[in-house]
C-alpha positions as CSV (number, residue, x, y, z in Angstrom):
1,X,49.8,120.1,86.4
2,X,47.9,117.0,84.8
3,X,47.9,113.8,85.9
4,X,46.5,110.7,84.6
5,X,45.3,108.4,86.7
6,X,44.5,104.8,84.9
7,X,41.8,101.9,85.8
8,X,43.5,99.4,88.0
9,X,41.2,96.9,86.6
10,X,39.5,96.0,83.4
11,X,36.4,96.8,82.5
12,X,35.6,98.5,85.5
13,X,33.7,101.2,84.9
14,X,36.3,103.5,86.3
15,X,36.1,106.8,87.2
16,X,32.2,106.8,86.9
17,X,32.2,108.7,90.1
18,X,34.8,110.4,91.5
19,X,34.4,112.7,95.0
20,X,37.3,115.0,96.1
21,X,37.9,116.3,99.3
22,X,41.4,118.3,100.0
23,X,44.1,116.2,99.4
24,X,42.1,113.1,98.8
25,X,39.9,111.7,95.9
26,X,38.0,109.0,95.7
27,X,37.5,107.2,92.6
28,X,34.5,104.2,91.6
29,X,34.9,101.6,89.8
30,X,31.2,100.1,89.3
31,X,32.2,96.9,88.3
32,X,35.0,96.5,90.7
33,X,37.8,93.9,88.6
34,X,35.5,93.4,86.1
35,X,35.5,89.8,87.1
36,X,33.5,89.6,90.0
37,X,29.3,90.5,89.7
38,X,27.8,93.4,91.6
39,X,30.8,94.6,92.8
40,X,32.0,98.1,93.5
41,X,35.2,99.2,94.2
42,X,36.4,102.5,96.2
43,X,40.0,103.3,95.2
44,X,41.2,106.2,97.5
45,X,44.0,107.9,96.6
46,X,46.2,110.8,98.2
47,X,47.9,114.8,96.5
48,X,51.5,114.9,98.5
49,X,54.4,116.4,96.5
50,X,51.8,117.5,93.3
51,X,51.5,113.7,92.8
52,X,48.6,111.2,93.4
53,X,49.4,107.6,94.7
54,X,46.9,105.1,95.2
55,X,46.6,104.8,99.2
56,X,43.9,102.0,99.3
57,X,40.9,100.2,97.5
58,X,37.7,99.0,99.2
59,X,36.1,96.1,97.5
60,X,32.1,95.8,98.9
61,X,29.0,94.5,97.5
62,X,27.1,97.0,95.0
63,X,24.3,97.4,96.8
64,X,25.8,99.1,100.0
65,X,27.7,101.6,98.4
66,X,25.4,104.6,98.9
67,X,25.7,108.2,97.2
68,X,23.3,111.3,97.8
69,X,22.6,114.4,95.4
């Protein structure tokens, strides 16, 4: 099964980064709205029933967000 999971936003730069873990995936958006500067936005979403549904997004400054690897 495919699904398609579109920017919330504009101009975003979403799905940049994506982590997976189970039934949840996390997906960036680098620019968070595309409105607001050095911005990043964590959208979290959840697999029940073969379906993703956005659970939450985190909007926090660029500069904490943090990866590894």
């Amino acid at each position: 099964m495919v699904q398609r999971i579109d920017d919330p936003g504009t101009d975003s730069a979403f799905a940049r980064t994506v982590a997976m873990s189970g039934t949840t995936l996390v997906v960036a958006a680098l620019r968070g709205n595309g409105r607001i500067a050095d911005t990043g936005v964590a959208h979290v979403y959840r697999e029940q029933n073969a379906r993703w549904s956005l659970a939450r997004s985190t909007m926090a400054p660029f500069w904490s967000v943090r990866t590894s690897g």
